[in-house]
Structure formats: structure tokens, C-alpha cells
C-alpha positions in Angstrom: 100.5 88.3 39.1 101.6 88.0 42.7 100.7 91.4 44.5 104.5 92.3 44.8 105.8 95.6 44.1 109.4 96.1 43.3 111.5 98.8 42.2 114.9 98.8 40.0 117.8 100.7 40.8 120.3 102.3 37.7 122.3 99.2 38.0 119.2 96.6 37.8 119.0 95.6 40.8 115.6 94.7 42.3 114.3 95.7 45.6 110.9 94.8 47.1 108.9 97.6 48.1 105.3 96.1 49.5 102.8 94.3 49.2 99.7 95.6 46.3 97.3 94.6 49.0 99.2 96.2 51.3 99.1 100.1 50.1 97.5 102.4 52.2 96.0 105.6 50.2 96.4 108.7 52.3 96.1 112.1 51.1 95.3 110.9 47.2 99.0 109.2 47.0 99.8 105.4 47.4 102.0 104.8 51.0 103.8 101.3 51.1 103.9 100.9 54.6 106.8 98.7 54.7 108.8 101.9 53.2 107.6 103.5 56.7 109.1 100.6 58.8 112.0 100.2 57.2 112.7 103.9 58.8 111.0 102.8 61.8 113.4 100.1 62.4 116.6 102.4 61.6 115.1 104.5 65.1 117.3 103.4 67.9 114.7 102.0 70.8 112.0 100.5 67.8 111.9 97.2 68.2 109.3 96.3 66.3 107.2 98.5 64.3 104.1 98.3 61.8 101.9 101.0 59.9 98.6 100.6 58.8 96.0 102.9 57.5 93.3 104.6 59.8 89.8 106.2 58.3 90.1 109.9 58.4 87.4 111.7 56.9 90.1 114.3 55.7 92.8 112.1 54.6 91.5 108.8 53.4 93.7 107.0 55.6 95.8 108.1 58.2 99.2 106.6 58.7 99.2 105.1 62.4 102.2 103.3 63.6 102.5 100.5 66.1 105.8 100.1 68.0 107.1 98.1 70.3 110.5 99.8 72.2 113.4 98.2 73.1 113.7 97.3 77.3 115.9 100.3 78.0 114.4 102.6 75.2 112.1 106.1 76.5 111.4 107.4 72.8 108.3 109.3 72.1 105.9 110.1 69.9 107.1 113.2 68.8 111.0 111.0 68.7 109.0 109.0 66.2 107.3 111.4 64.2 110.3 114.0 64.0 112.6 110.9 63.0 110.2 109.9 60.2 109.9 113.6 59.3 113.2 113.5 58.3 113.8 111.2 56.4 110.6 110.7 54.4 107.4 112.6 52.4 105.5 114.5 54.7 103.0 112.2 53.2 104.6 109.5 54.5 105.2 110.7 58.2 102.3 108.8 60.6 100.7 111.0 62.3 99.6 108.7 65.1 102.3 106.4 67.3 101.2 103.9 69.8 103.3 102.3 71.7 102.6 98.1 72.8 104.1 95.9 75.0 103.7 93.3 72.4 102.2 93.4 68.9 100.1 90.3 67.7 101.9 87.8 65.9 101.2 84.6 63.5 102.5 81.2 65.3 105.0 81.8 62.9 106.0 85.0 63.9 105.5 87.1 61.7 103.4 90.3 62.9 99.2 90.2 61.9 98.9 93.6 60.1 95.5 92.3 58.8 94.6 91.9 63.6 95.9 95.6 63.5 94.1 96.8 60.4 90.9 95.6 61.9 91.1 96.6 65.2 91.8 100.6 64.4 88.6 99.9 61.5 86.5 98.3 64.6 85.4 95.7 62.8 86.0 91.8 63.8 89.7 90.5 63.8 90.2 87.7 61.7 91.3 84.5 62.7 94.7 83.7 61.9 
């Protein structure tokens, strides 16, 4: 009843996987974009990181990941891409990286996936 997705592991143990509102659909599977970050995060010079889904007449959505790098980091794209390449489905592997001084945030701090969703849809960014 509350939109989250978990997983259990053999031992029964519960891990949170997204958000049901959250699932991007790309190439006819489900993506859990917080799956993505988490690798995004492990990438030395991320920051901060986020992935949402862009229209792609092809795919469905395209997997487009927003990242902030650390002050002394010069990753790339393709660091970012051959990093995620690795270690997940191909896909699950963005294959579009921007880079941001800054990525919008709730006063709380938390980051507004729902600003960056409708931005790369060009549609009105809701209010907070």
C-alpha cells in the first residue's frame, strides 16, 4: 500500500529497492533508478547523482543521469558510463550523463527528481 519496493535476501533480510512511482520503463524492462545511483555513488568524483527517465521514441525511456562531481574530480561521461557498464544490465547503463554544478533540492535537502523529471519532459516544474 505505500509504493515501496523491497527485496529479501536468503537470510530474510529486507532491502529497499525504489520507489513504485519511481520506475522508469526503458527497453520493455522496469529500471529502479535508485539501483543506478547507488552505483553512481560507489564512482569516486560523484557527489551527487540522480537518474530519471528521458522519451526516446526507440526505448521508452532513456536512462539520463544527473551528477554533480566532487571539487577535485575530472570524471567523464564515458568514466560514468564504462563504470555503470560494469557493474550493471546493459539495460541499466544511462546512456546520457550531464554534469551540474548543483542539482535542485527540497528545503529539506533532499534532491527534486519530480524538477528533473520535468525539465528533460519540457513540461512545467512543479512547485515544491
Amino acid at each position: 500500500h505505500t509504493g515501496d519496493l523491497f527485496r529479501i535476501d536468503d537470510e530474510g533480510y529486507c532491502y529497499f529497492v525504489a520507489r513504485k512511482d519511481d520506475m522508469i520503463k526503458s527497453r520493455g524492462e522496469k529500471v529502479s533508478p535508485k539501483e543506478i545511483e547507488n552505483v553512481l555513488y560507489a564512482l569516486p568524483g560523484v557527489s551527487e547523482a540522480i537518474v530519471v527517465g528521458v522519451p526516446d521514441a526507440m526505448l521508452g525511456q532513456a536512462l539520463k543521469a544527473f551528477i554533480v562531481r566532487s571539487a577535485d574530480s575530472s570524471i567523464s561521461a564515458r568514466d560514468v558510463i564504462a563504470h555503470c557498464a560494469a557493474r550493471l544490465e546493459d539495460f541499466m547503463t544511462p546512456r546520457l550523463i550531464e554534469f551540474r554544478d548543483a542539482l535542485p533540492k527540497t528545503s529539506t535537502g533532499k534532491i527534486r527528481r519530480a524538477a528533473l523529471q520535468a525539465e528533460v519532459e519540457n513540461r512545467e516544474i512543479p512547485p515544491e
